[in-house]
C-alpha positions as CSV (number, residue, x, y, z in Angstrom):
1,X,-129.3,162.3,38.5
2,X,-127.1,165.1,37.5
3,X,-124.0,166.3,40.1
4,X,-123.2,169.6,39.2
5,X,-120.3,172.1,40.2
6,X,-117.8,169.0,40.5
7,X,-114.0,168.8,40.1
8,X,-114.2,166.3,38.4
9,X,-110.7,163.9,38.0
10,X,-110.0,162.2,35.5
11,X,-107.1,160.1,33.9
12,X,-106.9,163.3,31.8
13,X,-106.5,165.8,34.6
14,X,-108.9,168.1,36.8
15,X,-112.2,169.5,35.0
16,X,-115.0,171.6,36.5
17,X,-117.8,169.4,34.9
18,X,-121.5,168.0,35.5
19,X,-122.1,164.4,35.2
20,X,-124.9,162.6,34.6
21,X,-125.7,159.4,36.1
22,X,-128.9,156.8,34.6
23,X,-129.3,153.7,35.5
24,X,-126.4,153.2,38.2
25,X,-124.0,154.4,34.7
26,X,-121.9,157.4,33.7
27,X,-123.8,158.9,30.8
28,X,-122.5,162.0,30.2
29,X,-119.6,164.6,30.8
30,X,-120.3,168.2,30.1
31,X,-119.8,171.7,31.6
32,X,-123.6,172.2,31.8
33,X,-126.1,169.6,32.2
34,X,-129.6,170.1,33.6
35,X,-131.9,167.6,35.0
36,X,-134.6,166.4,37.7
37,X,-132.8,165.2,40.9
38,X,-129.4,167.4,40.8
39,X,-126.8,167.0,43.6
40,X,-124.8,170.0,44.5
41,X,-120.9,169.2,44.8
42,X,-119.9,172.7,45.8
43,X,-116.7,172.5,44.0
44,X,-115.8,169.5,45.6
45,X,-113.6,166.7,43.7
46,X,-115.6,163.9,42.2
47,X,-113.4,160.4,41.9
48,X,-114.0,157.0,41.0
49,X,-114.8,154.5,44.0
50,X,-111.0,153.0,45.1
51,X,-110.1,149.6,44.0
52,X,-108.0,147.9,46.5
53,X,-105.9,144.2,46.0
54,X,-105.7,141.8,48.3
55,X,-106.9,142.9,51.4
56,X,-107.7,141.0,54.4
57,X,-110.1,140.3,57.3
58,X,-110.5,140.7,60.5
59,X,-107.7,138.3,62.1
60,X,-107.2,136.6,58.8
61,X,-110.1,134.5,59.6
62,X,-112.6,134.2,56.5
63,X,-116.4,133.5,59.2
64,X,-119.6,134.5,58.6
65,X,-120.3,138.3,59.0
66,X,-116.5,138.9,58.6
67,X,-116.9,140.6,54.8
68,X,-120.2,142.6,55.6
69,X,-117.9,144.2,58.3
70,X,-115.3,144.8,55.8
71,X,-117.8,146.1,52.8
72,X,-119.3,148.6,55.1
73,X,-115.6,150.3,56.5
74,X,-114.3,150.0,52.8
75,X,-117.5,152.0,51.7
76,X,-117.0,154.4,54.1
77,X,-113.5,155.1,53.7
78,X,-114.2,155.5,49.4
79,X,-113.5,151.7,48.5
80,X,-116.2,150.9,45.9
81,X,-113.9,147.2,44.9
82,X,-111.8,144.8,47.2
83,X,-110.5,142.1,46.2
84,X,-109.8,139.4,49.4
85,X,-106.4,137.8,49.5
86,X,-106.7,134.2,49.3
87,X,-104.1,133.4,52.0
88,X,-106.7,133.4,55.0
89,X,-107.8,131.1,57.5
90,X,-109.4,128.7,55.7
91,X,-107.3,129.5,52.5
92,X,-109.4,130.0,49.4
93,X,-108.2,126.8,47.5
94,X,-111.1,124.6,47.0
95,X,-114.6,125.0,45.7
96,X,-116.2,125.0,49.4
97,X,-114.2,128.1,50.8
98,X,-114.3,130.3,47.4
99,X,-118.7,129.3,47.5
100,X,-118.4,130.5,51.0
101,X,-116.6,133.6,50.0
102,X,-118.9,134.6,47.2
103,X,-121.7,133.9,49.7
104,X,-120.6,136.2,52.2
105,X,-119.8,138.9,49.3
106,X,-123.2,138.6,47.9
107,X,-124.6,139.4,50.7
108,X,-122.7,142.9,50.9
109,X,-124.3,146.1,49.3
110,X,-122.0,148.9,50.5
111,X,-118.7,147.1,48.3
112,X,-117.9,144.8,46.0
113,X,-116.1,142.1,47.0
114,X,-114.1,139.7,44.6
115,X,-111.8,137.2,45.6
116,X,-108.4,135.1,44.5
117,X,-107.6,132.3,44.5
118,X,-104.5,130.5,46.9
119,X,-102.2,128.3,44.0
120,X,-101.3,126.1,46.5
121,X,-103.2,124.1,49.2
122,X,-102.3,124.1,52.7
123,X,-100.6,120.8,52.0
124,X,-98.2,122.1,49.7
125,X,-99.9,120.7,46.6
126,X,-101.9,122.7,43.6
127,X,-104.7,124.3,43.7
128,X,-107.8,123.1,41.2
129,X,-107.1,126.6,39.4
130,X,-109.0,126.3,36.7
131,X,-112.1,125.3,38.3
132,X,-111.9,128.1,40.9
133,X,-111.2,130.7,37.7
134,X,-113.8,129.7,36.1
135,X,-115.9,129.5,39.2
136,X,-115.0,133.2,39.6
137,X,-111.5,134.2,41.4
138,X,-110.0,136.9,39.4
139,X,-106.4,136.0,40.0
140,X,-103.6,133.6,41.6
141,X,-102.5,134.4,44.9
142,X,-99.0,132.7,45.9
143,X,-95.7,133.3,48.2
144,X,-92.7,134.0,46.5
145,X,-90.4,131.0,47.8
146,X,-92.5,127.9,47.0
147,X,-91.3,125.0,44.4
148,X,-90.8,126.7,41.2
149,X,-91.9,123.7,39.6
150,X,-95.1,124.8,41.5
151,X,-94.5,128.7,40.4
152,X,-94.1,127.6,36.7
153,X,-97.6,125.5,36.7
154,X,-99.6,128.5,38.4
155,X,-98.1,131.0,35.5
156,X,-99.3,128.3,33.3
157,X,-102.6,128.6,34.3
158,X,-102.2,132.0,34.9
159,X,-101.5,132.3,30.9
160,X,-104.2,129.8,29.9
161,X,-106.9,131.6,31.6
162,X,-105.7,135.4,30.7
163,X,-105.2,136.5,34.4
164,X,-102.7,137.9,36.7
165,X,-100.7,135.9,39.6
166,X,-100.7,137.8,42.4
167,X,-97.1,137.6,44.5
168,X,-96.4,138.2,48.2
169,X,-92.3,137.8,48.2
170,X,-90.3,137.2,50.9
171,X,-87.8,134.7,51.7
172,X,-88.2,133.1,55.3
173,X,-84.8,131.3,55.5
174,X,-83.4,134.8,54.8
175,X,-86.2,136.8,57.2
176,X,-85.4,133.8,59.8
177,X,-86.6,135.1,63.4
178,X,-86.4,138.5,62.2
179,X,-89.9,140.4,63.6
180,X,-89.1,144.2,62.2
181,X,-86.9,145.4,59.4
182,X,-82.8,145.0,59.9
183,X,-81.3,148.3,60.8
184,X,-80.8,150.7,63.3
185,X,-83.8,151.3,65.0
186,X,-83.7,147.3,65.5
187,X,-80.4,147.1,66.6
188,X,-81.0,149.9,69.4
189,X,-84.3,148.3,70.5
190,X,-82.5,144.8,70.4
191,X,-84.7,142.8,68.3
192,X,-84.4,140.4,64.9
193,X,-84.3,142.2,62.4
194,X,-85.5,141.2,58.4
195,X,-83.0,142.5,55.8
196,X,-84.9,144.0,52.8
197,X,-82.9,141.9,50.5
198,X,-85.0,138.8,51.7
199,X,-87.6,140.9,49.5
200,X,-86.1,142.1,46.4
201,X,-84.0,138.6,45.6
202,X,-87.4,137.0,45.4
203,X,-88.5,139.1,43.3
204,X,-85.4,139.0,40.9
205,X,-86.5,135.1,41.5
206,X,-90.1,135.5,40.6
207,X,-89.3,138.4,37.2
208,X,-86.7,135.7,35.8
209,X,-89.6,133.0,35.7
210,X,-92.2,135.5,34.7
211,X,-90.1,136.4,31.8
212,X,-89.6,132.9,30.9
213,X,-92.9,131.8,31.0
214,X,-94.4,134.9,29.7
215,X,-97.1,135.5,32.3
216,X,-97.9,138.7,34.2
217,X,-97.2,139.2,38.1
218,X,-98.2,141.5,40.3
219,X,-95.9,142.0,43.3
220,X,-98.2,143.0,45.9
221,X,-97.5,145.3,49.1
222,X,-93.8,146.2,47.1
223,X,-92.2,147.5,50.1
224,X,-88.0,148.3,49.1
225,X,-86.3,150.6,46.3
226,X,-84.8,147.6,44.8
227,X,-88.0,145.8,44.0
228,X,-89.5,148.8,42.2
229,X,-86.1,149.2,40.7
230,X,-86.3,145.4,39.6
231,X,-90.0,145.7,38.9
232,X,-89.2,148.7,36.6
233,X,-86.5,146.9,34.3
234,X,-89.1,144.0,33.8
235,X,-92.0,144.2,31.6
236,X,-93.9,141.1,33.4
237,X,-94.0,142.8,36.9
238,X,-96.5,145.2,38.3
239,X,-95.3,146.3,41.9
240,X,-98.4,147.3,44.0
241,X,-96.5,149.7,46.8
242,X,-98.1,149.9,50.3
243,X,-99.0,153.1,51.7
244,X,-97.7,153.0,54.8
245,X,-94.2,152.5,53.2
246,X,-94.9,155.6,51.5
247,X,-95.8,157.7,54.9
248,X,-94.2,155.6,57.9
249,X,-90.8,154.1,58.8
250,X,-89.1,151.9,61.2
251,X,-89.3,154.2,63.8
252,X,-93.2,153.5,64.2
253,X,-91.8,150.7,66.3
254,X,-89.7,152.5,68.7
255,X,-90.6,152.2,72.0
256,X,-91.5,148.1,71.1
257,X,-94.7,150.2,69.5
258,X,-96.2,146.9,68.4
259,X,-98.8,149.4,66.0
260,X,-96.2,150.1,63.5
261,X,-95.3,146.0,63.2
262,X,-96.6,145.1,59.6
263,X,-95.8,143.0,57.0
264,X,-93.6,143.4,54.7
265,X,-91.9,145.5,57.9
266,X,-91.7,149.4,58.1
267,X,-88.6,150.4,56.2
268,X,-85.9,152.8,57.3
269,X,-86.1,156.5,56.4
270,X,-84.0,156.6,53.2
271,X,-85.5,154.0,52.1
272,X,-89.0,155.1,52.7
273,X,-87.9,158.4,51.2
274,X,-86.1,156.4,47.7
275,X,-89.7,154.6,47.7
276,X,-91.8,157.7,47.2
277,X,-89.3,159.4,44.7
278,X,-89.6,155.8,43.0
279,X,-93.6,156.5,42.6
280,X,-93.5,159.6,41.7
281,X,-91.1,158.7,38.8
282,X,-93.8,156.4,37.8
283,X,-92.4,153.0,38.7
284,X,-95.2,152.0,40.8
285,X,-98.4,150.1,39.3
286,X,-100.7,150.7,42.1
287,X,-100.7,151.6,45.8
288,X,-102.8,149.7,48.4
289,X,-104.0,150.1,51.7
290,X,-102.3,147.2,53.1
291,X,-105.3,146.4,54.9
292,X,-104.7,143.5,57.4
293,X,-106.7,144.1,61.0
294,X,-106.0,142.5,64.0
295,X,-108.0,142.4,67.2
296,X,-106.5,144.5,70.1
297,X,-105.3,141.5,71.9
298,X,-103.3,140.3,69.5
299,X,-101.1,143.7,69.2
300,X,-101.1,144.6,72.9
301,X,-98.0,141.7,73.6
302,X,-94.2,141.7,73.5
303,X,-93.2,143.2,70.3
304,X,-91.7,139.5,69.0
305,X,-95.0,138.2,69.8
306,X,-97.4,140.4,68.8
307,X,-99.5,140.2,65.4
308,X,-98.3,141.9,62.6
309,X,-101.4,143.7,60.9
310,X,-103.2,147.4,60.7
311,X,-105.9,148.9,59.6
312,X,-105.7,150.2,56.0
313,X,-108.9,151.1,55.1
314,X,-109.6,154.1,57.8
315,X,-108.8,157.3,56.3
316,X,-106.7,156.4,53.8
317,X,-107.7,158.6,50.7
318,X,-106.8,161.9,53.0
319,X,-103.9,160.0,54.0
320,X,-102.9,159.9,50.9
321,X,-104.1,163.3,49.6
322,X,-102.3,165.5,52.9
323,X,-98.8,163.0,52.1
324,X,-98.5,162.5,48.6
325,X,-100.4,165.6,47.2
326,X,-101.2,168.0,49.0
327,X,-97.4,168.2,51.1
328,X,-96.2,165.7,48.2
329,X,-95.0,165.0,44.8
330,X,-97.7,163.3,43.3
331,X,-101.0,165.6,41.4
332,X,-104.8,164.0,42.2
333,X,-105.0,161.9,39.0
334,X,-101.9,160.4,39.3
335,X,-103.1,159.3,43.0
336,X,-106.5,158.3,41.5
337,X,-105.0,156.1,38.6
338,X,-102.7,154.2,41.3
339,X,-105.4,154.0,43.5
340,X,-108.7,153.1,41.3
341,X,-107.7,152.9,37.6
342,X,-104.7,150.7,37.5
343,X,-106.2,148.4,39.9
344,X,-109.3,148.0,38.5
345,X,-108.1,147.0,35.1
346,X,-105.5,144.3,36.6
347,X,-108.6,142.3,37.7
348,X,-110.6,142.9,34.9
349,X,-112.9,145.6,35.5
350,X,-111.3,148.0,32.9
351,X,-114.6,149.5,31.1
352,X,-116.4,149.5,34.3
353,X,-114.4,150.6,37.7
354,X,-111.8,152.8,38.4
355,X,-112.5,156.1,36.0
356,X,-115.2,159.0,35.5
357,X,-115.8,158.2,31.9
358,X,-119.1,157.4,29.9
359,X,-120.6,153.9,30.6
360,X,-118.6,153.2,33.4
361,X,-120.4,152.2,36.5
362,X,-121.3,155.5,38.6
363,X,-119.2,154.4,41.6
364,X,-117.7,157.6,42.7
365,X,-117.1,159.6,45.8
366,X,-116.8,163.5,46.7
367,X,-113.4,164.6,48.1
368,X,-113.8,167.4,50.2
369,X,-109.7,168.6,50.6
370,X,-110.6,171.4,52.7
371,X,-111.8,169.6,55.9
372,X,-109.1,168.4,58.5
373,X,-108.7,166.7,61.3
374,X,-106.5,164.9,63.7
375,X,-106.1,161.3,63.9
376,X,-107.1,159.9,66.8
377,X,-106.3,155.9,67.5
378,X,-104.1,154.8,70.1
379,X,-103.8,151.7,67.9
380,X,-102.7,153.1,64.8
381,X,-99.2,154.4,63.9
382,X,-100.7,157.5,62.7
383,X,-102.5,158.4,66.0
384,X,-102.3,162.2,66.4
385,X,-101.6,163.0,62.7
386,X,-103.5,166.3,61.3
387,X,-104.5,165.7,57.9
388,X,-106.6,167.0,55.6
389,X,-109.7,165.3,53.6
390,X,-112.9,164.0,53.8
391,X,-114.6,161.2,51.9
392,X,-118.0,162.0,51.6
393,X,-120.5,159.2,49.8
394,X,-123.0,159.8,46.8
């Protein structure tokens, strides 16, 4: 198969090139190539499948038929890798659950699925981690404020078996009851509020060990100025931003909106506006979706009882491209490389995922930036948004 008349982007920039694809592979690049089957791109941009970290399931609850559901919406929103978070109901900590994972995932042709692996059990105690690396998690999931005895065996491991940890900081004696993040929208609307600090001091926590120890972390869903800052001054952290930090604030919750109640929480608007400069500057490894559903019941409560949670996946990509791009700082192959190529080589895909190059897997998407529409999903912070971008599958 040859597509011709492509944008093609690259970690290089934006060429108007042909590829040819055998055998599910990249195997060539050229301004002119000729074959039997040829696919027509129309001047449309031609991008590697995205590669997402740590995403989650329906309700955090890992059940059969739960990942099919997730393959096919990642597929169809560009996704051609996610990787599950291991903190899900059961957690992924034992040989049983990560079998039943890779079970589910096998059964799922529209995206791959990998997994990590949870450090520590529900009980508090360690994780058989080599077992379940070898066994095939790609990573170590863990929360920021558990033992650092605990902390300093998983980056052991972590070191041992030449993978990444994968960090979710927050400290809870700091976040206490706090249900949005601490400023003035929560004042107004009278709720607890969760200082940003009870993010970034964990991650000062987390770079100190990291350092020490020498292994590599990956600070997912970054969601403050100060951890990028931190991140950025620290050669063993690799802040993964969330989108919706990027394009939302705090004010998503006005009105006790419980759609815009996520975790980490919406941040205010200088702070969401420091985050993006922060990215475009380059201090950013990777940007994810943040996706974390939640059934309709359990948003439509009192804001301090609802779930935190959204929807990542849907429409990301022209998200994205209308925000960061297109009305933004940010040029396609920078979004592309935070989006596909970055991720894909933290969990060791680099060679096959993530970029348009020869003998890379042919797991790419058209980008059509000309077609818009307007958001429509009462449940989503972004109902009513006009943006711009299509995904459209090979």
């Amino acid at each position: 198969m040859v597509i011709k008349n492509a944008r093609v982007v690259t970690p290089e920039g934006v060429e108007a090139l042909d590829v040819r694809i055998k055998r599910g592979r990249i195997a060539e690049l050229s301004p002119s190539l000729e074959g039997e089957r040829i696919v027509d791109a129309k001047g449309k941009y031609l991008l590697p499948a995205l590669v997402d970290i740590g995403v989650g399931v329906m309700d955090g609850r890992l059940r059969g038929g739960t990942l099919e559901k997730l393959s096919a919406k990642a597929r169809a929103n560009g996704f051609g890798t996610v990787v599950l978070s291991a903190l899900c109901t059961p957690r992924i900590d034992n040989e049983i659950t990560l079998e039943f994972a890779k079970s589910q995932a096998e059964l799922c042709r529209e995206t791959k699925i990998l997994t990590l692996l949870s450090g520590v059990k529900e009980d508090g105690g360690l994780s058989d981690c080599s077992i379940l690396l070898r066994e095939g998690a790609v990573g170590i999931e863990f929360e920021s404020h558990i033992d650092g005895n605990l902390i300093r065996r998983l980056m052991e491991y972590a070191s041992m078996h030449g993978v990444k940890l994968f960090c979710r900081a927050n400290d809870p004696a700091l976040q206490g009851d706090g249900v949005m993040h601490e400023g003035s929208v929560s004042c107004r609307l009278g709720l607890a509020g969760i200082p940003a600090v009870s993010e970034s001091s964990q991650v000062a926590r987390i770079g100190e060990l990291a350092l020490f120890y020498g292994a590599d972390v990956v600070v997912l869903g970054a969601s403050t100025p100060q951890t990028l800052h931190i991140c950025s001054q620290n050669p063993r952290l690799f802040p993964q931003v969330s989108m919706h930090h990027l394009l939302l604030n705090d004010g998503a919750c006005d009105g006790y909106d419980t759609a815009g109640k996520l975790r980490p929480p919406l941040r205010d608007e200088a702070m969401r506006k420091a985050m993006v400069e922060a990215v475009a500057r380059g201090e950013a490894a990777m940007v994810t979706s943040l996706h974390t559903p939640v059934g309709k019941t359990a948003k439509d409560a009192v804001f301090s009882d609802a779930a935190y949670g959204i929807d990542g996946l849907q429409h990301s990509l022209p998200l994205l491209y209308t925000h960061l791009v297109q009305d933004g700082p940010l040029d396609l192959p920078t979004l592309v490389r935070l989006t596909a190529t970055y991720p894909a080589v933290t969990v060791g895909l680099e060679g096959k995922k993530g970029a348009i190059r020869p003998g890379y897997d042919a797991d790419l998407l058209l980008f059509d930036p000309d077609f818009t529409f307007r958001y429509t999903d009462p449940g989503s912070p972004y109902d009513g948004r006009r943006i711009s971008g299509r995904v459209i599958a090979l």
